[in-house]
C-alpha positions in Angstrom: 11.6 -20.8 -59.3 11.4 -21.5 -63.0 10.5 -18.5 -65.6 7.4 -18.6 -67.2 6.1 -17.0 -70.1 3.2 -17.1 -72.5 2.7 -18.3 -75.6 -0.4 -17.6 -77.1 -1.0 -19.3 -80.2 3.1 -0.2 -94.4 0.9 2.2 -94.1 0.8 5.5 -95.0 -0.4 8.5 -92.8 -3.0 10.4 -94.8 -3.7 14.4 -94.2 -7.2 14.6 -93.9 -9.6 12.3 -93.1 -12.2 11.2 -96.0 -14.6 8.2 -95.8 -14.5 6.3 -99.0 -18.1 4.8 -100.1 -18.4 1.5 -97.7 -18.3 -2.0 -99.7 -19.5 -4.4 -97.2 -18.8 -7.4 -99.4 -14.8 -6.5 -99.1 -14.6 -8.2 -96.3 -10.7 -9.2 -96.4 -9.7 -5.7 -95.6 -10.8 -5.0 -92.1 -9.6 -3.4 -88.8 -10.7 -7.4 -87.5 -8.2 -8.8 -89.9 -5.1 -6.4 -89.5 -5.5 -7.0 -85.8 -5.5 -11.0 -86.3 -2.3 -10.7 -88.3 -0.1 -7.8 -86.6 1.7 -9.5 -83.8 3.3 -11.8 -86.3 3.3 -10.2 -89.4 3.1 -6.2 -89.1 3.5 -5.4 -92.8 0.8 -7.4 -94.0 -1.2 -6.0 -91.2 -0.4 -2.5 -92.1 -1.2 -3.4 -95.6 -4.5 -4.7 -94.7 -5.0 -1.2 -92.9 -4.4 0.6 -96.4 -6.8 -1.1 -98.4 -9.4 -1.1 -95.7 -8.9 2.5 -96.5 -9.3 2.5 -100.2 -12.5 0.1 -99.9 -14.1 2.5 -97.1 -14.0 -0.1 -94.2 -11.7 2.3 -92.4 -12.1 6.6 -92.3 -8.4 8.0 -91.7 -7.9 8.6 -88.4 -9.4 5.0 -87.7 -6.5 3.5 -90.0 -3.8 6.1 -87.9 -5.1 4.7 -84.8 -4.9 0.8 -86.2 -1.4 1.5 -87.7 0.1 3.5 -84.3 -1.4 -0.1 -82.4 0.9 -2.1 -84.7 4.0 0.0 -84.5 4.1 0.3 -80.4 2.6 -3.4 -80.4 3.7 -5.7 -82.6 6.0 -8.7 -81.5 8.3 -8.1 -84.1 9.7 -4.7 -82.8 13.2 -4.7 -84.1 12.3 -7.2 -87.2 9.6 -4.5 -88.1 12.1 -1.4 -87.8 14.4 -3.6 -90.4 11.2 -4.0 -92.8 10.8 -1.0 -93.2 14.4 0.2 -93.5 14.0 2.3 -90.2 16.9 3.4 -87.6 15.8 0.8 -84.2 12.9 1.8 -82.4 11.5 4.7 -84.8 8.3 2.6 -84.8 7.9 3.6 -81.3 8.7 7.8 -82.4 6.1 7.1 -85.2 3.3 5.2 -83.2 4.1 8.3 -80.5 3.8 11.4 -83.6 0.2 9.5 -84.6 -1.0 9.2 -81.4 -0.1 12.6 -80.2 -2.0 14.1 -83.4 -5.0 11.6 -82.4 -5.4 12.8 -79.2 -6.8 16.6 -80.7 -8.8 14.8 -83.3 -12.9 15.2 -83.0 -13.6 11.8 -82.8 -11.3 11.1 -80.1 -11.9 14.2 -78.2 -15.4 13.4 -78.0 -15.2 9.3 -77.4 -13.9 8.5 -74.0 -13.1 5.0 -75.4 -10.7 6.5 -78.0 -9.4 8.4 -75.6 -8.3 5.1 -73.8 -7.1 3.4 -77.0 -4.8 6.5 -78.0 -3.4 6.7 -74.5 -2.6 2.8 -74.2 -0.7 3.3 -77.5 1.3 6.6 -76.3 1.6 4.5 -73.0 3.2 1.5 -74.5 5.4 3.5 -76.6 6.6 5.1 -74.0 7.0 2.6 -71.5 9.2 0.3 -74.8 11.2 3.3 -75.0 11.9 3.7 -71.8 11.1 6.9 -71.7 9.4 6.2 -67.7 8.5 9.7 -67.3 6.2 9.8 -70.3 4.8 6.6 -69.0 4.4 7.9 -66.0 2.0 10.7 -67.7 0.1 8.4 -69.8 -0.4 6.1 -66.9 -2.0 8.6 -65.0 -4.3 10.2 -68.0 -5.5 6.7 -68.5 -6.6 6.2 -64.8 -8.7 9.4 -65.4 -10.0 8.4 -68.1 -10.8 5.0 -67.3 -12.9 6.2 -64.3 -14.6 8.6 -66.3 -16.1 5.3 -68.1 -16.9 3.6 -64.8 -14.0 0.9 -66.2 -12.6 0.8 -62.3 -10.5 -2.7 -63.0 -9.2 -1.7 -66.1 -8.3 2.2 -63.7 -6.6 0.1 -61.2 -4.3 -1.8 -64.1 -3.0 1.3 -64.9 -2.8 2.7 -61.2 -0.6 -0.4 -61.0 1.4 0.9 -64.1 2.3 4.4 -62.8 3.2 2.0 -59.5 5.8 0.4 -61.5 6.8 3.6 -63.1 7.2 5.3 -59.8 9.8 2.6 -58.9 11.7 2.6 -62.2 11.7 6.3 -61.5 13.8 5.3 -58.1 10.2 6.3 -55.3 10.5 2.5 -54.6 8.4 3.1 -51.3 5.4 5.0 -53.3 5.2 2.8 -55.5 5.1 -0.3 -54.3 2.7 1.4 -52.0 0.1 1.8 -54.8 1.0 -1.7 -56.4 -0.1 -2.9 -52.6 -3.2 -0.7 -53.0 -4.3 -2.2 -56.2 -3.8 -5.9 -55.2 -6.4 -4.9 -52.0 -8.9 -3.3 -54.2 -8.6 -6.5 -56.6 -9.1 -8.9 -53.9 -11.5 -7.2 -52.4 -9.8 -6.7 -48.8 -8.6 -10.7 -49.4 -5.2 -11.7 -48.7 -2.8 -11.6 -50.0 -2.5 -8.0 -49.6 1.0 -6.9 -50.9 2.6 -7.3 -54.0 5.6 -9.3 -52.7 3.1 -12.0 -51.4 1.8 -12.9 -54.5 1.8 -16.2 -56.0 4.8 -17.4 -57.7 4.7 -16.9 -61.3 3.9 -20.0 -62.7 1.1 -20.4 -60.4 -0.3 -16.7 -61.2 0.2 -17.6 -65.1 -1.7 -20.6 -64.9 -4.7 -19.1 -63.0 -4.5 -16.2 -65.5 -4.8 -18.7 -68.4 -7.7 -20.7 -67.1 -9.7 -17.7 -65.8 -8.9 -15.8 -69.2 -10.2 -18.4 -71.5 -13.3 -19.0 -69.3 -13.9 -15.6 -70.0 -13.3 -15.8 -73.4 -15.8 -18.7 -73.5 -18.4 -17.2 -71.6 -18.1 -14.4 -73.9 -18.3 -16.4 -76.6 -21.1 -18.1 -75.7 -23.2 -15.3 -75.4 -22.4 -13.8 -79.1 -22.8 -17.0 -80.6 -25.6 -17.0 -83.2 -25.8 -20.6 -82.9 -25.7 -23.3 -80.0 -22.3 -25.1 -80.5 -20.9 -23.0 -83.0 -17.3 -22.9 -83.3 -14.5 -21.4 -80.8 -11.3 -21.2 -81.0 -8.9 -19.9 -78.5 -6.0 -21.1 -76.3 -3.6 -20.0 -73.7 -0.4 -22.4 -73.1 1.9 -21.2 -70.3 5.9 -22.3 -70.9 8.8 -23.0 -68.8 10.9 -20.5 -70.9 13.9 -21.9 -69.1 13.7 -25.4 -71.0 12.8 -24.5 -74.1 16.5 -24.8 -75.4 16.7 -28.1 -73.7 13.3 -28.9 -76.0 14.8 -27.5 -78.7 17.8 -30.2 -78.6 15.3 -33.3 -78.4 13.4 -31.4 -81.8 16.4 -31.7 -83.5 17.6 -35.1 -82.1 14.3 -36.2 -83.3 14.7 -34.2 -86.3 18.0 -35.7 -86.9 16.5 -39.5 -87.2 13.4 -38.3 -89.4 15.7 -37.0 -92.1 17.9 -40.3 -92.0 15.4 -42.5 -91.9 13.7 -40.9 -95.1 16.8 -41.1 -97.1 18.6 -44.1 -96.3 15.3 -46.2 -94.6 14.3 -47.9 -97.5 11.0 -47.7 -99.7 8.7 -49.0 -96.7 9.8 -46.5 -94.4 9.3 -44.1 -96.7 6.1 -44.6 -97.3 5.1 -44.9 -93.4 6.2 -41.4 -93.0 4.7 -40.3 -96.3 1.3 -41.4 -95.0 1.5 -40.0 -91.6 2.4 -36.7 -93.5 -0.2 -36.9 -95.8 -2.4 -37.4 -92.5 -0.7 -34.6 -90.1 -3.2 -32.6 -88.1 -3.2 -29.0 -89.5 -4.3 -26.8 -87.1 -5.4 -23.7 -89.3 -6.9 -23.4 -92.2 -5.0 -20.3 -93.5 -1.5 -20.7 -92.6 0.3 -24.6 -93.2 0.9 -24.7 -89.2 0.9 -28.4 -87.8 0.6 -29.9 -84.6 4.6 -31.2 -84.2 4.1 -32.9 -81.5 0.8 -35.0 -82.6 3.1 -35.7 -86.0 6.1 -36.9 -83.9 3.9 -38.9 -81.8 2.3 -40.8 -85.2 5.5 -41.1 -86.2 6.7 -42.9 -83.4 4.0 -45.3 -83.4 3.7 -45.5 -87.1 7.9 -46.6 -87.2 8.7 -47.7 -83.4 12.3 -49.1 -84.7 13.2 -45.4 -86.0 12.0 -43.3 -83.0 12.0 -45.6 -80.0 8.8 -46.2 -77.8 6.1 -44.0 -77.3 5.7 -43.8 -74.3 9.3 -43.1 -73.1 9.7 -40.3 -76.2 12.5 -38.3 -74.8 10.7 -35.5 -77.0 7.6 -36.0 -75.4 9.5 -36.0 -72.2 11.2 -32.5 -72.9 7.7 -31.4 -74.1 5.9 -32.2 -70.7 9.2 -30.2 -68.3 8.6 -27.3 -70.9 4.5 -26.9 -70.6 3.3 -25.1 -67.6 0.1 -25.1 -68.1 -2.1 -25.3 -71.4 -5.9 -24.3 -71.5 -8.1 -24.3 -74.3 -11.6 -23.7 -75.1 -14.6 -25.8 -74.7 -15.6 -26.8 -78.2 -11.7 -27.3 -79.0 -11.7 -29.9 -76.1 -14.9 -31.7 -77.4 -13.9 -31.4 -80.8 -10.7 -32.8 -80.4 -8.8 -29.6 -81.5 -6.5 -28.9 -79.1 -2.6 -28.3 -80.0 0.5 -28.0 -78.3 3.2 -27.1 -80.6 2.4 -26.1 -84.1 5.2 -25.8 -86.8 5.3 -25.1 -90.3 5.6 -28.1 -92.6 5.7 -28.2 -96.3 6.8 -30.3 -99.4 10.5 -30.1 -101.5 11.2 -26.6 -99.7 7.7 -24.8 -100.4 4.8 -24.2 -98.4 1.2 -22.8 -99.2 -0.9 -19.9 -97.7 -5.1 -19.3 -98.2 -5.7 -16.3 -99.2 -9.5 -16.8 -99.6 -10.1 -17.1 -103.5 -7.5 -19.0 -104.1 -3.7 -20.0 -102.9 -0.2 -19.0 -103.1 2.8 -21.4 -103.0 6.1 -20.0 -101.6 9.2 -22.0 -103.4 12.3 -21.7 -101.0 14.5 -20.1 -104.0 11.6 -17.1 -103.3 9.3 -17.9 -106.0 5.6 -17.2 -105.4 3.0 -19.3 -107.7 -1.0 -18.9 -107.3 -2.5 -22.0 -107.3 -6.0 -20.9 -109.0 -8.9 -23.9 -109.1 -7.4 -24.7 -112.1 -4.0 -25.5 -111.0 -0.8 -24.1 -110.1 0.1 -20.9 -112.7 3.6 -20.8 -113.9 3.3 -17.9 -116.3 1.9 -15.4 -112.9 5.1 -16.5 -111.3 6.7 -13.6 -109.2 9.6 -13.3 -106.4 8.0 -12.9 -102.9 11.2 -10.9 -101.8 13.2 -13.4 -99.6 14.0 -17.1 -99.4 13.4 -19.9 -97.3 17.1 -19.6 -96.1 16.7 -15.9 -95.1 13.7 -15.9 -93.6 13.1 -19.3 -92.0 16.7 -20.1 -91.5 17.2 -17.5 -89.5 14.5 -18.3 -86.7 16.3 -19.4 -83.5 13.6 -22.1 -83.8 15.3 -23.1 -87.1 18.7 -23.4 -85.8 18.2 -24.9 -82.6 16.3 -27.6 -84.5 17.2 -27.4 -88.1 13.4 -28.6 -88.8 14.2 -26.7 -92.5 15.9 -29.8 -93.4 12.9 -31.7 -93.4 10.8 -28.5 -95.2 13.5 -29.2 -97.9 13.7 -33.0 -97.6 10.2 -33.9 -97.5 8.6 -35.0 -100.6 4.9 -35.6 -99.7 2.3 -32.5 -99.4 0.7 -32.4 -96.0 -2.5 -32.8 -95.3 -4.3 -29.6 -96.7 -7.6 -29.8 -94.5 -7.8 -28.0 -90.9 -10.2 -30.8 -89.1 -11.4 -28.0 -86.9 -12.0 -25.2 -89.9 -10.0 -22.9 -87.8 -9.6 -19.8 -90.3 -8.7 -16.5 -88.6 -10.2 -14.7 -91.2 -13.4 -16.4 -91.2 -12.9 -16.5 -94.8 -15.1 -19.3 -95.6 -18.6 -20.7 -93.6 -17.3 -23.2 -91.7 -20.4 -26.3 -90.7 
C-alpha cells in the first residue's frame, strides 16, 4: 500500500500582563492573522503576535499562548530553530517553559477551554520531543479536561493519544487496548472494532478529507452573513511515494519551457508571454499559481513545444500523485479549485500584498514598495536573504529547478486572484 499524506493548501515573553487600549480598526495584527500565517512562515507570525500586542488586540498571556502554538506547531520546526539562531528543538523547551507558566495563570485556571489549549501545546511539545512520558501526562490531563466540557469526541482523541503513548512506552497490549476502545465508542458499537481493521490509509484519508470539508462548509454556511458569500478551503490527499517521480516530469517540463523561451523565436515568445500574463493566481496575497492549469495552457497554447494535451506525461505523473482532492462548494461553482500552486514571478522578483500597498522581492535580496504611485527606489532596503538561499534551497527547487524560469521569465503574471481569495480578508471582496 502506497503512503499517503496531506497537503493542505519573534516574539518576546512579557512579565506581566497589561492590556493596551483596543484599536479595532488595526485589523492586520490579530490572533486570526498570526494563525493564517504560522505553519509556513513562523516569524512573521510571531511578529504579527507582537504588534497585536502593542495595538491592544492581544493582552499578554493571550500573545504567550499564540506564540507557545507556533513554536510546538509550526511546520517549519528545524527551519524555525535556524531563524532564530536556536540550538535544534529549543522551540519545543520554550513552547514547554510558556505553557507550564500558563497553566497557573487566572485566566487559564478559570477557563476550561484554556485549559485544553495550554495542554494541547505542552502535549505536542512533548510528544515532538519525544519525551512519551510527558505525553503520556498531558494526554491524560486533557481527557479530564475535555470531559469536564462535555467535548467526549475531542476526550476520546486524546484517550487514543495516551493509547499510542502507552505503546511507545513498550504496554503494547494496553494500549492498543484503549486504541480498540476508542474506535468502538467512535463507531458507535459498528465494525470495524479494532484498530488493526481499519481502513487502509488512503481510503481513511480520503474519507477524512471529504467529511472534513463538508464540515467546514456546513460551518461555513451557517456564519455566513450573506447567501453565497465566499469560501475558501481545500483538502488534497497525495501519494507521497510519487512525488519525486512528479518532481522529474516538473522539471522535464521545466526543461522545454526555458528552451523554448530563449531559443523559440519571437512568436513563441509571445504565446507563453500571454498565457503568463493570463495564469490563474490563486491568492490574492501571496504570487502562488495554479502550475498545473499554466502547464496545461501551455500545452495547448504551443502543442509542438510540449506535446499533446491529453497524453501530458506531467499531467500523467500529476493524476498517480493525487489521492484524493476535495474542495469547497462555492470553489467548485466558482471555478476555483487548484491542484498545485507554485510561485511565479518576472526577471527573478516576485510581489507580496501587504494591504496598503506592495512589496517587490528582487532575487539579489532587494525589497521595493510599490506605493499607488509606483515602484519606490529611494525606500529600497535588503529583505535579509536571496532568491538563491531561500528558494533554491527548497527540495521543490532542486528536484525541479522551476527558479530558472522565476529568473528567465520576463513577463509579470497575472496580478488578479479570480476568486478574491485573501487570507487576510484584507480587502471586501463582491
Amino acid at each position: 500500500m502506497a503512503v499517503a499524506s496531506i497537503i493542505m493548501m519573534v516574539g518576546c515573553t512579557a512579565n506581566g500582563d497589561t492590556q493596551q487600549e483596543e484599536q479595532p480598526q488595526d485589523t492586520t495584527y490579530t490572533q486570526k492573522a498570526a494563525m493564517l500565517v504560522y505553519d509556513y512562515d513562523p516569524v512573521r507570525a510571531l511578529q504579527i503576535i507582537d504588534s497585536a500586542v502593542i495595538v491592544g488586540n492581544l493582552s499578554d498571556w493571550q500573545a504567550d499562548k499564540n506564540r507557545a502554538r507556533i513554536y510546538s506547531q509550526t511546520r517549519l520546526r528545524e527551519r524555525l530553530d535556524s531563524l532564530m539562531h536556536w540550538p535544534v528543538d529549543a522551540r519545543l523547551d520554550t513552547a514547554r517553559v510558556i505553557g507550564e507558566r500558563l497553566l497557573s495563570h487566572d485566566s487559564v485556571k478559570n477557563s476550561l477551554e484554556e485549559q485544553q489549549n495550554v495542554l494541547e501545546i505542552l502535549a505536542m511539545a512533548a510528544r515532538l520531543k519525544k519525551d512519551t512520558v510527558t505525553w503520556l501526562q498531558r494526554s491524560r490531563q486533557l481527557v479530564e479536561v475535555c470531559r469536564r466540557q462535555g467535548a467526549e469526541t475531542e476526550a476520546l482523541r486524546n484517550e487514543a493519544e495516551v493509547g499510542a503513548a502507552l505503546c511507545r512506552l513498550g504496554q503494547k497490549d494496553k494500549g492498543m487496548a484503549m486504541l480498540d476502545s476508542v474506535i468502538v465508542s467512535l463507531t458507535s458499537g459498528e465494525a470495524p472494532f479494532k484498530f488493526n481493521e481499519l481502513d487502509d490509509l488512503e481510503t481513511a484519508l480520503t474519507r477524512f478529507a471529504k467529511a472534513t470539508v463538508d464540515g467546514w462548509d456546513e460551518t461555513a454556511e451557517e456564519d455566513a452573513d450573506e447567501e453565497g458569500e465566499p469560501v475558501y478551503h481545500d483538502i488534497n490527499v497525495y501519494r507521497t511515494a510519487d512525488i519525486d517521480a512528479l518532481g522529474a516530469e516538473i522539471k522535464s517540463f521545466t526543461d522545454r519551457l526555458v528552451s523554448a523561451y530563449q531559443t523559440g523565436g519571437d512568436d513563441v515568445r509571445a504565446k507563453i508571454d500571454e498565457v503568463t500574463a493570463n495564469a490563474y493566481r490563486v491568492n490574492e496575497e501571496t504570487p502562488t499559481y495554479d502550475l498545473i492549469d499554466y502547464a496545461v495552457n501551455l500545452t495547448l497554447a504551443l502543442p509542438d513545444v510540449f506535446g499533446s494535451v491529453w497524453d501530458s506525461p506531467l499531467g500523467q505523473a500529476f493524476d498517480r500523485c493525487i489521492v484524493y482532492q476535495q474542495s469547497s462548494r462555492w470553489l467548485q461553482e466558482n471555478d476555483g479549485t487548484v491542484d498545485l500552486s507554485v510561485l511565479l514571478g518576472c526577471d527573478g522578483h516576485y510581489t507580496l500584498d501587504e494591504g496598503f500597498m506592495q512589496m517587490r522581492f528582487d532575487a539579489d535580496g532587494t525589497a521595493y514598495p510599490i506605493f499607488y504611485t509606483g515602484l519606490s527606489e529611494e525606500d529600497a532596503e535588503s529583505w535579509g536573504s536571496t532568491l538563491d538561499d531561500t528558494y533554491g534551497q527548497l527540495r521543490f527547487d532542486q528536484l525541479t529547478g522551476w527558479s530558472r524560469w522565476l529568473r528567465l521569465n520576463q513577463q509579470e503574471p497575472n496580478p488578479d486572484c479570480a476568486t478574491g481569495y485573501n487570507p487576510f480578508d484584507r480587502r471586501k471582496r463582491k
